[in-house]
C-alpha positions in Angstrom: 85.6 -6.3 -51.7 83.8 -8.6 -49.6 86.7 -11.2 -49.3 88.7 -8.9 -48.2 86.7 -7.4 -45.4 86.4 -11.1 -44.4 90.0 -11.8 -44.6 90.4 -8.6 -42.3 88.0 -10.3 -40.2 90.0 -13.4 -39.8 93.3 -12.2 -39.0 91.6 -10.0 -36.2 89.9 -13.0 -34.8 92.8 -15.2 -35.4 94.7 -13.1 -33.4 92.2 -12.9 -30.8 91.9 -16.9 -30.8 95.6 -17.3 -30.6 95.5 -14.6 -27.2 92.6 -17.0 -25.3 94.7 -20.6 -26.8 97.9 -18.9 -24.7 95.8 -17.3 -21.8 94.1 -20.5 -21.0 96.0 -22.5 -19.7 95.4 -26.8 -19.1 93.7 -28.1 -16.3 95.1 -28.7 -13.8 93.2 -30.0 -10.9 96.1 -30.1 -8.0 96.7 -26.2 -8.7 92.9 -25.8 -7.7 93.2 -27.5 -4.5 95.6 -25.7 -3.2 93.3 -22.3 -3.8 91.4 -20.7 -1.1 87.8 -20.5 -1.4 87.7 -17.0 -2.5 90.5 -17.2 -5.2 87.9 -20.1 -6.4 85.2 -17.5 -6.5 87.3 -15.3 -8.4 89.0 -17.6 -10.7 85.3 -18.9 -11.7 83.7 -15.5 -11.9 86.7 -14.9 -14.6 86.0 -18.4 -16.3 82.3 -17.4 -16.7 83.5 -14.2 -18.7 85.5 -15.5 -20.2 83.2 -18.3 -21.8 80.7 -15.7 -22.1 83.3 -13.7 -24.6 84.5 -17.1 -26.3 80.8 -17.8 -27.2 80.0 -14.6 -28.3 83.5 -14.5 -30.8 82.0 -17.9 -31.8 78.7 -16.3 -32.8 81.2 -14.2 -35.6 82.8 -17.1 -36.5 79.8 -18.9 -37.7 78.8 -16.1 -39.2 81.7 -15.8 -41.4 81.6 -19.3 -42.0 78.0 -19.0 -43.6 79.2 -15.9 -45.4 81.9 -17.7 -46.8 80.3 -20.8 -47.8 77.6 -18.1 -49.5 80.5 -17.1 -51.5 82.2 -20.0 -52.8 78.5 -20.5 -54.7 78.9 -17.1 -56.5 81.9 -18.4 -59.0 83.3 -14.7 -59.6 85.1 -14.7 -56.3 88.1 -16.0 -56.4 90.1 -17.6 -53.7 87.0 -18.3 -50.9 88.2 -21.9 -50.6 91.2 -20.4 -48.5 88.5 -18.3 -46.5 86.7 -21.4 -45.5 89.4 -23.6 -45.0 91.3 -20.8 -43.0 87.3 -20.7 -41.2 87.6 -24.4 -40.2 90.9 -24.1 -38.5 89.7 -21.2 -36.8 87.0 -22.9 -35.5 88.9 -25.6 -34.7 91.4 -24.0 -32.4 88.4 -21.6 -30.9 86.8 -25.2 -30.1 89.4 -26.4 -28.1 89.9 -23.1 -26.3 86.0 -23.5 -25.6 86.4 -26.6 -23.9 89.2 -25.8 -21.6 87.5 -22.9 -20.6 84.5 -24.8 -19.9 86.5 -27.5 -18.2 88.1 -24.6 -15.9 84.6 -23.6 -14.6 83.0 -26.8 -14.4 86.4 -28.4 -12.0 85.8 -24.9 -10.2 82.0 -25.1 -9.8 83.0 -28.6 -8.4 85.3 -27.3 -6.0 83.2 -24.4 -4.6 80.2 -27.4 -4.0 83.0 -29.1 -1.9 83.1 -25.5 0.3 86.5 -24.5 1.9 87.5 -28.2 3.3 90.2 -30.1 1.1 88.1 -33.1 0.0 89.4 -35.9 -2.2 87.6 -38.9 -3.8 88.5 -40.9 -0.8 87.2 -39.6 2.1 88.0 -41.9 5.5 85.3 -42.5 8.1 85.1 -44.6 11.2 82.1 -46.7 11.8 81.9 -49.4 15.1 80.8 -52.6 14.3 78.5 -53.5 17.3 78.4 -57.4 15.9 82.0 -57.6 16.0 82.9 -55.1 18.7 85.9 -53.2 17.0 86.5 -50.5 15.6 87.0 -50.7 11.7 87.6 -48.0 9.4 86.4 -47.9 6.2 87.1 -45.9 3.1 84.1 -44.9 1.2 86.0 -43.9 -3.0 83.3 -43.1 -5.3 83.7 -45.0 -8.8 83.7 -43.5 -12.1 80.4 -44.9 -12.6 79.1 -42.7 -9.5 78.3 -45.9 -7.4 79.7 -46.2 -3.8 82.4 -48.8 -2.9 83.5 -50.1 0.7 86.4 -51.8 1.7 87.4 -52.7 4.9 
């Protein structure tokens, strides 16, 4: 029956969901920094698959979804409102797996714009102050809003 070739459906991309939730791990931007620039590389050319397999299963889950929601119209089919709850969840979880994923590549995209230097937020420069005649050093910290501070 058709419920049940979507129920097979679901456990398989259950499974498959619960595999990326435990692969993918949470950001963690320190761990980055302490990568070379070619484990970057490699770590965001697996992020990029990986994405690029998380959309596609996401493709079948909205596909099911619209199947099931079909279904629960036709009133001979019993028990489709546990397919589409069991649909939402999925969707759910495969969200959050999504956006860690996404968060891995944009953080390493970041980090290979940087190039092979360790930079930080607060980057340290020296300026001379020819009105004053001493050297002052000044920390440039960029904002959240994007806009440049100084302090002296």
């Amino acid at each position: 029956s058709a419920m049940s070739d979507i129920e097979s459906e679901l456990v398989q991309l259950q499974d498959w969901v619960d595999e990326k939730d435990d692969e993918i791990e949470q950001v963690k931007i320190y761990r980055v920094a302490k990568w070379s620039s070619s484990q970057r590389k490699k770590k965001l050319s697996q992020y990029k698959d990986t994405l690029a397999d998380i959309e596609a299963h996401g493709e079948i889950l909205k596909l099911l979804l619209s199947i099931c929601e079909t279904l629960t119209k036709d009133d001979t089919i019993d028990d489709d409102n546990h397919a589409v709850r069991t649909i939402k969840q999925l969707e759910t979880v495969w969200h959050q797996v999504w956006l860690r994923a996404l968060e891995w590549e944009c953080l390493l995209e970041q980090s290979g714009e940087r190039g092979t230097k360790e930079e930080s937020d607060c980057v340290p420069y020296y300026s001379f102050d020819s009105e004053e005649g001493s050297l002052r050093k000044q920390i440039t910290a960029v904002n959240s809003g994007g806009n440049s501070v100084k302090s002296a």
